[in-house]
N, C-alpha and C positions, 0 to 999 in steps of 0.2 A: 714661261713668257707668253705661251699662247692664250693662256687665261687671263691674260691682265688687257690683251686686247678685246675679250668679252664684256661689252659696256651694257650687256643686257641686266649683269649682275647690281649696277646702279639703278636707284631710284628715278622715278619719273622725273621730281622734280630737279633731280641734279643734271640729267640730261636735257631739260627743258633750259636751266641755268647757263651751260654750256653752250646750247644748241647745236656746233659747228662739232659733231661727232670728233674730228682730229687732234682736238686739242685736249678732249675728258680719256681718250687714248695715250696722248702723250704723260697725260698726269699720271694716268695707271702704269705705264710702264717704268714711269721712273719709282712709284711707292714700290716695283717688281724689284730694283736694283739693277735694273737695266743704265750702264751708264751712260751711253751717249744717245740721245733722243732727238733727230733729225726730222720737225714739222714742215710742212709746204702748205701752203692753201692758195692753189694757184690762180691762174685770171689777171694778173698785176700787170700786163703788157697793155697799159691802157694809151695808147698812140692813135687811136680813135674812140669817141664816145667818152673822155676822159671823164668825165662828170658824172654821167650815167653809169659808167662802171663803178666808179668809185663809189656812189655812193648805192650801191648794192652790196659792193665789197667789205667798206669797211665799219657799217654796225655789226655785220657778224664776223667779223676780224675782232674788234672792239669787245664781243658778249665775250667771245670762247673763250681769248687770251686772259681776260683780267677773270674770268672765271679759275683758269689753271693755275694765276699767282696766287688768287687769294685762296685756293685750296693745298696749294705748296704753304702757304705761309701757314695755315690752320693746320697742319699735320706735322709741321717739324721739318720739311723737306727745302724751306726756301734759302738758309742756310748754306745747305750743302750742294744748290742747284747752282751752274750757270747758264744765265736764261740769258740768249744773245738776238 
């Protein structure tokens, strides 16, 4: 398992794809057989600056995640995932 959180073994550009390192993690670990894969990306208590935060927040919320479906979906794994 400790290997699958080595994202050195990815390509530049799938990490560049990603950006947001937690989520190209998440995908390794589930290709590992790891069954339950518990993501955070935290900062989301925006009760000030709600606008400002947000929209820092959520383009790279926006890259990582749809980077990890569509590498679930391209491998076979989106299937068998439940993404919540």
């Amino acid at each position: 398992t400790y290997t699958a959180l080595d994202i050195s073994k990815e390509t530049e550009e799938t990490r560049k794809r990603y950006g947001h390192e937690h989520f190209l993690r998440a995908r390794r670990l589930v290709e590992a057989g790891v069954q339950c894969v518990a993501l955070e990306v935290g900062g989301w208590d925006t009760h000030d600056n709600n606008f400002g935060n947000l929209k820092n927040l959520m383009p790279a919320t926006d890259r990582g995640f749809s980077a990890l479906i569509q590498d679930l979906v391209d491998r076979g794994l989106y299937d068998q995932t439940l993404v919540i």
